[in-house]
N, CA, C and O of each residue as an XYZ file, in Angstrom:
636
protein
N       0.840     -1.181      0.000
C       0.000      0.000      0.000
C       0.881      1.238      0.000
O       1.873      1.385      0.713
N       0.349      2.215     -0.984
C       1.317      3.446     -0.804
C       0.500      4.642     -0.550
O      -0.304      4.930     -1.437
N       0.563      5.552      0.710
C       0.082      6.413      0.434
C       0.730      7.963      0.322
O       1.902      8.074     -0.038
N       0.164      8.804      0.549
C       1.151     10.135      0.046
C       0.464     11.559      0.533
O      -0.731     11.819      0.392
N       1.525     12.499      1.179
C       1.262     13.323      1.587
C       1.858     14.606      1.084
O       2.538     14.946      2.053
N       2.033     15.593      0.097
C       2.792     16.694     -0.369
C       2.068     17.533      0.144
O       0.842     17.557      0.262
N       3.312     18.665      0.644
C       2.942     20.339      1.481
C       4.131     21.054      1.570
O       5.266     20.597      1.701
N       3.733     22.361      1.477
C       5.227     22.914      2.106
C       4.864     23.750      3.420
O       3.882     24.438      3.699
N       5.863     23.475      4.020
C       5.741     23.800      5.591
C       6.234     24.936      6.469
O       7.450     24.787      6.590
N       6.068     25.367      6.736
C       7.159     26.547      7.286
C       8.109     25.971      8.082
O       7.848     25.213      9.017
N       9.843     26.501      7.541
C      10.548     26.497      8.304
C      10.748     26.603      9.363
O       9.752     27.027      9.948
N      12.147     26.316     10.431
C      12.168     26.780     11.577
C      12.191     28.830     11.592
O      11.676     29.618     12.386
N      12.533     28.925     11.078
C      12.755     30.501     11.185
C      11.657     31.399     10.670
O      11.720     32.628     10.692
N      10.501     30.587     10.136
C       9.005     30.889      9.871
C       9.111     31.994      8.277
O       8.118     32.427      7.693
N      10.546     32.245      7.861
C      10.529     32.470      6.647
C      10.449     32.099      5.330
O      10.278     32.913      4.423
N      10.556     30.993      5.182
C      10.263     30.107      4.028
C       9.525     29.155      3.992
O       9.197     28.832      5.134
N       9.048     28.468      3.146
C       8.099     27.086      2.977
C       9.434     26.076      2.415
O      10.190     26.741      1.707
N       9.792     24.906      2.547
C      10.483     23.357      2.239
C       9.400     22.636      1.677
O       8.358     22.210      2.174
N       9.972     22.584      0.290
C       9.042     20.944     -0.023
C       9.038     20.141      0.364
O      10.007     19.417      0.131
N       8.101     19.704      1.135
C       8.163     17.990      1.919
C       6.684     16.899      0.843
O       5.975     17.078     -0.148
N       6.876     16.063      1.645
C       6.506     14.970      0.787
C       6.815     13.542      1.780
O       7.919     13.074      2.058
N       5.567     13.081      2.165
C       5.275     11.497      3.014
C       4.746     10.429      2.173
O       3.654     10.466      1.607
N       5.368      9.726      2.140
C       5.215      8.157      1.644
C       4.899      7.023      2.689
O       5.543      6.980      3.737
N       4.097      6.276      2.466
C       4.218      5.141      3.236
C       4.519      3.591      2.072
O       3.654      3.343      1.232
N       5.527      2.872      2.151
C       5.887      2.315      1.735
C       5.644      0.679      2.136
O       5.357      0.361      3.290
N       5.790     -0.293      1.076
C       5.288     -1.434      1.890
C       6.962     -2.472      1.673
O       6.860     -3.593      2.171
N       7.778     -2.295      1.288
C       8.921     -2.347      1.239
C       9.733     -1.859      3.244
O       9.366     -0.824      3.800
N      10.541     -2.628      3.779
C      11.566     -2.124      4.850
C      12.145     -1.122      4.427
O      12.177     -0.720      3.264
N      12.811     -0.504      5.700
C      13.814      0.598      5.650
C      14.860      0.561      4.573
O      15.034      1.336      3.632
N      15.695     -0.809      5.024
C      16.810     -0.659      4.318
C      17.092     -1.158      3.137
O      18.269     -1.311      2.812
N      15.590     -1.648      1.914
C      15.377     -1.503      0.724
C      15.411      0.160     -0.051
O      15.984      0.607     -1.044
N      14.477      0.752      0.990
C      14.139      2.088      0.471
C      15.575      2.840      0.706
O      15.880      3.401     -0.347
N      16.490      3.031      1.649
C      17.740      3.657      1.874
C      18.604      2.786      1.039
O      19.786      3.052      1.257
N      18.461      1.927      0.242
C      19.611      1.231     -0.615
C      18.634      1.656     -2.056
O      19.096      1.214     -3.108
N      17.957      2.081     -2.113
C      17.289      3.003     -3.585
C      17.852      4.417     -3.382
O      17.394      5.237     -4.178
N      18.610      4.817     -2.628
C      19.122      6.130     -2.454
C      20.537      5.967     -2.532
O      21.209      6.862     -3.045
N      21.224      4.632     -1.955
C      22.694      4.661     -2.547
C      23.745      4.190     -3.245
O      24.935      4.211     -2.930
N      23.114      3.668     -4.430
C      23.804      3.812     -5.417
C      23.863      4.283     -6.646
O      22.657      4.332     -6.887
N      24.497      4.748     -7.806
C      23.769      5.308     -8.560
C      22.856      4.330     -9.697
O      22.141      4.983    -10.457
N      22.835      2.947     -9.845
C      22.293      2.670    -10.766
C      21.080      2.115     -9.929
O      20.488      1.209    -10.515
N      20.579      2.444     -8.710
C      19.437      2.179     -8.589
C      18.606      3.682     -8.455
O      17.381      3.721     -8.570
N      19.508      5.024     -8.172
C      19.068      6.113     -8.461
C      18.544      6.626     -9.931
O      17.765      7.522    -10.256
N      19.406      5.550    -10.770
C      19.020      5.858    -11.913
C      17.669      5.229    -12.373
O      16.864      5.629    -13.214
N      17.658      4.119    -11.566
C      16.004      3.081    -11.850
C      15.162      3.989    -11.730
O      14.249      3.922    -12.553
N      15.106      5.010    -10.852
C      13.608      5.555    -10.363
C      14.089      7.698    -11.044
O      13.506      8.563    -11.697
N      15.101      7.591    -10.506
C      15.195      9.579    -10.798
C      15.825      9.577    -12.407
O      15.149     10.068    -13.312
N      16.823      9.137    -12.605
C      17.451      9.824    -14.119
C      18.893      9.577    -14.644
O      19.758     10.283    -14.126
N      19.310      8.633    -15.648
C      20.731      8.714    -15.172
C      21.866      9.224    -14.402
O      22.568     10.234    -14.357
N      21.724      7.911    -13.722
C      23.452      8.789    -12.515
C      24.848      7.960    -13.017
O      25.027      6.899    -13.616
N      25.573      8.809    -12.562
C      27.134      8.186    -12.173
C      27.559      8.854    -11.621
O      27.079      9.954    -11.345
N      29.015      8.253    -11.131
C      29.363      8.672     -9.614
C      29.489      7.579     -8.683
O      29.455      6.355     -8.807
N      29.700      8.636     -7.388
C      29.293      7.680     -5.847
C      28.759      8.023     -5.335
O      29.040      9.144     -4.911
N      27.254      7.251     -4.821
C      26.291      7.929     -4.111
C      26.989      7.697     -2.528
O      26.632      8.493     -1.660
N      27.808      6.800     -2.221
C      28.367      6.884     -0.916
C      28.989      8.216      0.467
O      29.892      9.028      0.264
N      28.556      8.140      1.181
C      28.734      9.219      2.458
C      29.723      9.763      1.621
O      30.287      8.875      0.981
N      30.204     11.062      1.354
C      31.758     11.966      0.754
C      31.495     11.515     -0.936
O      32.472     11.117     -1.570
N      30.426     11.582     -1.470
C      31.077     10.707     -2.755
C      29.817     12.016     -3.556
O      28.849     12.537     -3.001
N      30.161     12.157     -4.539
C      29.680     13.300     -5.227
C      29.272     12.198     -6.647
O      29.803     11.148     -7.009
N      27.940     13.091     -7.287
C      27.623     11.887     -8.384
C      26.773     13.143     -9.399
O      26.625     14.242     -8.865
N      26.326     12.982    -10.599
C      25.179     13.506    -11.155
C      24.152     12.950    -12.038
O      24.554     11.889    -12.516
N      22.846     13.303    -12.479
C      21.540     13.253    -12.298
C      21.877     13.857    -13.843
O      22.471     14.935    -13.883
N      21.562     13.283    -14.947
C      21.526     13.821    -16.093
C      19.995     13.865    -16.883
O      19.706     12.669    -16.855
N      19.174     14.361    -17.376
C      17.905     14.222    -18.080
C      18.413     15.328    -19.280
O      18.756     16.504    -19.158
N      18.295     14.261    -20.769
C      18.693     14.687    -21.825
C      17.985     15.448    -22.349
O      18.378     16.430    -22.978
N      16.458     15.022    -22.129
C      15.509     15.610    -23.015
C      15.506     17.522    -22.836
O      15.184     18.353    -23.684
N      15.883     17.690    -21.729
C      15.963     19.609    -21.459
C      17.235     20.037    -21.294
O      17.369     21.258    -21.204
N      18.630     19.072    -21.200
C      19.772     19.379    -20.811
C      19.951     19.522    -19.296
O      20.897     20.198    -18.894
N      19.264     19.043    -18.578
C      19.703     19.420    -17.257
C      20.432     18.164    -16.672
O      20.212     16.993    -16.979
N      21.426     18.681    -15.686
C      22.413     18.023    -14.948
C      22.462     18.396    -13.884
O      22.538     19.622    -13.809
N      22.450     17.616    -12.514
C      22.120     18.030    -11.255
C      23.887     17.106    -10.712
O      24.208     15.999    -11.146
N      24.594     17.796     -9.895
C      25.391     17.788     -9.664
C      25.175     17.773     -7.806
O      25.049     18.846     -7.216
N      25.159     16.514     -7.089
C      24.568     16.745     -5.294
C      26.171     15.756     -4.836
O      26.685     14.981     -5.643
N      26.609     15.945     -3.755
C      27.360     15.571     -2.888
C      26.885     14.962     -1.735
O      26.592     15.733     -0.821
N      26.729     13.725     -1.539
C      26.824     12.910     -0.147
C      26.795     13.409      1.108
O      27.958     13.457      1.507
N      25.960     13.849      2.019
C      26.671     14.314      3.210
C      26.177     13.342      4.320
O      25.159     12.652      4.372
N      27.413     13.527      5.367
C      26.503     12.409      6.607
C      25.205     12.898      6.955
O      24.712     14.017      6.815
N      24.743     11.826      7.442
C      22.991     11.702      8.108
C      22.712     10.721      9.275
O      22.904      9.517      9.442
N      22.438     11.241      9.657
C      22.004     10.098     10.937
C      21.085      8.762     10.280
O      20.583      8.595      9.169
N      21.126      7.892     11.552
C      20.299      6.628     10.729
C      19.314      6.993     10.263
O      18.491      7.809     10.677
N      19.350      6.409      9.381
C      18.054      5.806      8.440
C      17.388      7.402      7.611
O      16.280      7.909      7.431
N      18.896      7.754      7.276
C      18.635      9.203      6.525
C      19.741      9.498      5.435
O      20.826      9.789      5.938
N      19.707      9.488      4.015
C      20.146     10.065      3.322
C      19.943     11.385      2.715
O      18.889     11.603      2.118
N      21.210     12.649      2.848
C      21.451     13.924      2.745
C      21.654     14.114      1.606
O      22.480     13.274      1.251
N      21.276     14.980      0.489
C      22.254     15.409     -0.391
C      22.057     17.173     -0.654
O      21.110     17.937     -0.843
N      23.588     17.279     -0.536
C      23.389     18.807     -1.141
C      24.012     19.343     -2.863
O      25.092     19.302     -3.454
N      22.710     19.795     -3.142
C      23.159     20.268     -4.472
C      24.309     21.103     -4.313
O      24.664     21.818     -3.376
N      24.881     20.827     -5.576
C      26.324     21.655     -5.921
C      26.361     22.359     -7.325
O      27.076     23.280     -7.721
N      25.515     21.750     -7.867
C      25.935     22.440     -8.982
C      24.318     21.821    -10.415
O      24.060     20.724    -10.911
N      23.757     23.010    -10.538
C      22.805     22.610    -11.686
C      22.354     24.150    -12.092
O      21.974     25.125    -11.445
N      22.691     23.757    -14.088
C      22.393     25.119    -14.508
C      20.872     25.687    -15.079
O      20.511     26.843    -15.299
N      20.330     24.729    -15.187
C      18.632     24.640    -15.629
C      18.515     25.148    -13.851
O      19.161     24.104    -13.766
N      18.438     25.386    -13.225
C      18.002     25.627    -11.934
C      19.137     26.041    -10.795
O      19.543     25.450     -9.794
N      19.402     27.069    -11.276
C      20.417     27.485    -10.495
C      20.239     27.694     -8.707
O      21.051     27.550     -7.794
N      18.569     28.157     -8.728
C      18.337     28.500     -7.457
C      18.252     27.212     -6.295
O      18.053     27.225     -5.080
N      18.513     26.053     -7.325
C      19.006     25.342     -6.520
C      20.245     24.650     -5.315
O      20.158     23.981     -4.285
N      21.246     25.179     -6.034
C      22.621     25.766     -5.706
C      22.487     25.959     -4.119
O      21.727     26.752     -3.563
N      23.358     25.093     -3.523
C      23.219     25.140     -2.173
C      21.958     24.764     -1.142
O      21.841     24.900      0.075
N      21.226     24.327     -1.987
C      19.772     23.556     -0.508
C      20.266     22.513     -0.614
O      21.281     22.135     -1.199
N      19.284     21.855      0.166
C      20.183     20.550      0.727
C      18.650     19.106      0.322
O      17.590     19.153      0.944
N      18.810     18.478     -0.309
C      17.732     16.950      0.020
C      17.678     16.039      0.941
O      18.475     15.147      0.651
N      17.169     15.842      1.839
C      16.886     14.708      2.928
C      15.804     14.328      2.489
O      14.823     14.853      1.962
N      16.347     12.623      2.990
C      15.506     11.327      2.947
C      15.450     11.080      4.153
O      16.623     11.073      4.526
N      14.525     10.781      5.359
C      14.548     10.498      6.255
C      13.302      9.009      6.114
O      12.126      9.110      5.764
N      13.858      8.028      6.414
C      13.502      6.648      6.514
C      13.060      6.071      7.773
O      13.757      6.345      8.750
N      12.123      5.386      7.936
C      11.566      4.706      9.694
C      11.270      3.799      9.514
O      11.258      3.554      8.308
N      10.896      2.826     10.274
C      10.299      1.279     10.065
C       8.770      1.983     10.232
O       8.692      3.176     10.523
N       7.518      1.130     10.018
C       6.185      1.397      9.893
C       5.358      0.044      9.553
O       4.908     -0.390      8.492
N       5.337     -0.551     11.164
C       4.422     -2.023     10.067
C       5.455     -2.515      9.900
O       6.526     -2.423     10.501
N       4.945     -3.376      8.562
C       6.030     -4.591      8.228
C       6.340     -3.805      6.605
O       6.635     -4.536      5.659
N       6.248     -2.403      6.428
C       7.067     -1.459      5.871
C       7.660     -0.187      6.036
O       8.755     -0.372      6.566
N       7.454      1.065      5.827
C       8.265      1.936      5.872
C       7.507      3.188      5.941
O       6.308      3.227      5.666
N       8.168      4.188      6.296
C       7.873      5.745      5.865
C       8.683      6.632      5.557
O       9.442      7.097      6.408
N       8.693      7.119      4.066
C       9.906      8.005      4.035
C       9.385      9.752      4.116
O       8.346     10.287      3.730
N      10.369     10.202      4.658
C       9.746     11.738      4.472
C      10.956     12.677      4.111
O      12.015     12.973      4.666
N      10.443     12.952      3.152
C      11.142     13.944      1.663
C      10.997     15.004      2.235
O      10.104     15.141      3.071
N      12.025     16.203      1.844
C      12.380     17.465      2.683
C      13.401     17.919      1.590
O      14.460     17.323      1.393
N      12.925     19.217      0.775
C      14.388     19.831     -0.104
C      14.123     20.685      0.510
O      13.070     21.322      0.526
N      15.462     20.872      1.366
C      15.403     22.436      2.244
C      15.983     23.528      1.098
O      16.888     23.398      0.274
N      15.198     24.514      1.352
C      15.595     25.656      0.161
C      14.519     25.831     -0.795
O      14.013     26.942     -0.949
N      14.127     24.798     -1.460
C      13.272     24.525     -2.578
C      12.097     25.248     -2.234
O      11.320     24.541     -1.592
N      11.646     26.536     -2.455
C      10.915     27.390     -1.454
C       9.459     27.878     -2.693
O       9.531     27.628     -3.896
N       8.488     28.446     -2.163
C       7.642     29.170     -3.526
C       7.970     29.920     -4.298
O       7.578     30.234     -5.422
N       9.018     30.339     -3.416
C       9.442     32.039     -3.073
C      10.527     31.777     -4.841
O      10.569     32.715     -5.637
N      11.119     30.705     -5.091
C      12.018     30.245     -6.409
C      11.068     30.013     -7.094
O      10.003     29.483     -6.775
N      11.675     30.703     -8.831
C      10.654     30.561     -9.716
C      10.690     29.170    -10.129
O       9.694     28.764    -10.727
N      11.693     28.326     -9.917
C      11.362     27.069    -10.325
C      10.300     25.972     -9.532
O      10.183     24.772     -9.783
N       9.557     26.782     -8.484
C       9.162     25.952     -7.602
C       7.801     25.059     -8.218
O       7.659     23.921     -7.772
N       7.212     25.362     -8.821
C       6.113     24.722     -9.374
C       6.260     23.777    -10.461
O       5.429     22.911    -10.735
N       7.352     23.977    -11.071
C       7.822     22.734    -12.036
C       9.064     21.563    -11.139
O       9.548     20.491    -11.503
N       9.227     22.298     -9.993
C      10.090     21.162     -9.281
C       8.865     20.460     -8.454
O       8.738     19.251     -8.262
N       7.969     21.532     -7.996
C       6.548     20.697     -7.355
C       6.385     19.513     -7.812
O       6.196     18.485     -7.161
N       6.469     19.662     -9.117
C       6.003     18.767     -9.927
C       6.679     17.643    -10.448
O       6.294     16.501    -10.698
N       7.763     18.206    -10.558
C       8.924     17.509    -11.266
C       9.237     16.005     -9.555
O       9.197     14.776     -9.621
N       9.455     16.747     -8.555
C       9.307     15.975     -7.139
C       8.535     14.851     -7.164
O       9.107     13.796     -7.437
N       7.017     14.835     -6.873
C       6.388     14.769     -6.750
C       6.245     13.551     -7.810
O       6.248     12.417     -7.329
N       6.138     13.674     -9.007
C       6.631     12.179    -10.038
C       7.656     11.271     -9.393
O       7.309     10.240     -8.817
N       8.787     11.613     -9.480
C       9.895     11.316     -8.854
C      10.212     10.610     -7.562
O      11.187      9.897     -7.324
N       9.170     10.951     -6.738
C       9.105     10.465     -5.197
C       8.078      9.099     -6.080
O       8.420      7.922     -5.966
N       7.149      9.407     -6.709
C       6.509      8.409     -6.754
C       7.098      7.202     -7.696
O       6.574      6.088     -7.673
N       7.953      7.431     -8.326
C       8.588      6.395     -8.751
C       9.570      5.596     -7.787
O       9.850      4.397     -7.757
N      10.061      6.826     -6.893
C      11.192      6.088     -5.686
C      10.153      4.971     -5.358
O      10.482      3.816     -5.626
N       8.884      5.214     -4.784
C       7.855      4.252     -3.926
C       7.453      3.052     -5.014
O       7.204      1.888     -4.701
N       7.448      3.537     -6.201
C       6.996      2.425     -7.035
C       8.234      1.533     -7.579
O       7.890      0.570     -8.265
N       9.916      1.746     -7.331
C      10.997      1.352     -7.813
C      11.128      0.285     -6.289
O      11.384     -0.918     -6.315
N      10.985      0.753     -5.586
C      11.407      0.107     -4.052
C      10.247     -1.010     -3.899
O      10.611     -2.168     -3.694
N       8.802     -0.704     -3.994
C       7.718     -1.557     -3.904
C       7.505     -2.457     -4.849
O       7.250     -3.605     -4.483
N       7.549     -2.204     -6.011
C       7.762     -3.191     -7.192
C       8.615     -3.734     -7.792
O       8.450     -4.758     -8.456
N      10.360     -2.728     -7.556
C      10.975     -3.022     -8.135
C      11.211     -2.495    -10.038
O      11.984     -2.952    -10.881
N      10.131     -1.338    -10.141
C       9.973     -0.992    -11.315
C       9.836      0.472    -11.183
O       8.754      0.980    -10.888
N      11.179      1.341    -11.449
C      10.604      2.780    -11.276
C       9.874      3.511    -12.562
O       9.350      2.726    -13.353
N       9.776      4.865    -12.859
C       8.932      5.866    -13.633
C      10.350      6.954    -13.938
O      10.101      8.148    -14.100
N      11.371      6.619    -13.985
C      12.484      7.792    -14.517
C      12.088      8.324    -15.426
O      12.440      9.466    -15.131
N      11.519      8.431    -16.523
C      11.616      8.834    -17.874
C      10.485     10.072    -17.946
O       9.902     10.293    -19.007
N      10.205     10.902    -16.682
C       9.536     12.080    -16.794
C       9.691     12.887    -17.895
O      10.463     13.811    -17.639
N       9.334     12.903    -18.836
C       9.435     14.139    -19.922
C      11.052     13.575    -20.813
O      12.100     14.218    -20.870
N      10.818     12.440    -21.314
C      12.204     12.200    -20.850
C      11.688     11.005    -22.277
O      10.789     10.205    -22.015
N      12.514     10.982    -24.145
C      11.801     10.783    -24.909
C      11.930      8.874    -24.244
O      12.635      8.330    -23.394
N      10.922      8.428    -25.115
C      11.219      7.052    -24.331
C      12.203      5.830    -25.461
O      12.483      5.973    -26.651
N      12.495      4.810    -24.635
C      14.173      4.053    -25.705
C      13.831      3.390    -26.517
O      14.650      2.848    -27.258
């Protein structure tokens, strides 16, 4: 069973909204946190990667069809949480410096993940096509981890 929750929330500092995003997953924890680290299972569900998705390991996110390249770096996370901070993407510059958390829990005899791009605000003009662009994307993570079959090919011509 998958269900799903998208909102943006106010920060701690009550100035911005974070895209968040709740999943409930029927897949364990450490299926769904091993769909986050490596790149050819990042690539099953988000968009060609290479690289190292490993703690210190820098990788990128290519989608041909618009030219964009997302360039994120590894950072530590506490259990059952994968970090990444963008470094570098030119289709979306205002991305540049927020940060992505995956935060993962047990739930049942599956999971809950809860999605968080800190930065990713209204207030950026890209926010409604990343709304969106997210929001596919998460749902392929849930459908790559639960089935084993992700949805990468958002806008994306098909092979």
């Amino acid at each position: 069973m998958t269900t799903a929750t998208d909102r943006t929330e106010a920060s701690e500092d009550e100035t911005s909204e974070d895209f968040e995003s709740t999943k409930t997953l029927s897949a364990p924890p450490e299926k769904v946190l091993a769909a986050l680290r490596t790149p050819e299972a990042i690539t099953d569900w988000w968009g060609p990667t290479e690289g190292s998705a490993a703690v210190g390991g820098t990788f990128r996110v290519t989608f041909a069809s618009h030219g964009q390249v997302i360039v994120l770096r590894v950072e530590p996370g506490e259990e059952g949480q994968v970090v990444w901070s963008v470094e570098e993407t030119p289709l979306t510059p205002e991305w540049v410096g927020t940060t992505i958390v995956f935060d993962v829990a047990a739930s049942g005899t599956g999971s809950v993940l809860h999605f968080r791009h800190h930065g990713l605000t209204p207030k950026l003009e890209c926010f409604d096509m990343c709304h969106e662009g997210w929001t596919h994307y998460l749902g392929s993570l849930v459908s790559y981890v639960d089935t084993g079959e992700g949805h990468p090919s958002r806008n994306e011509p098909a092979a």
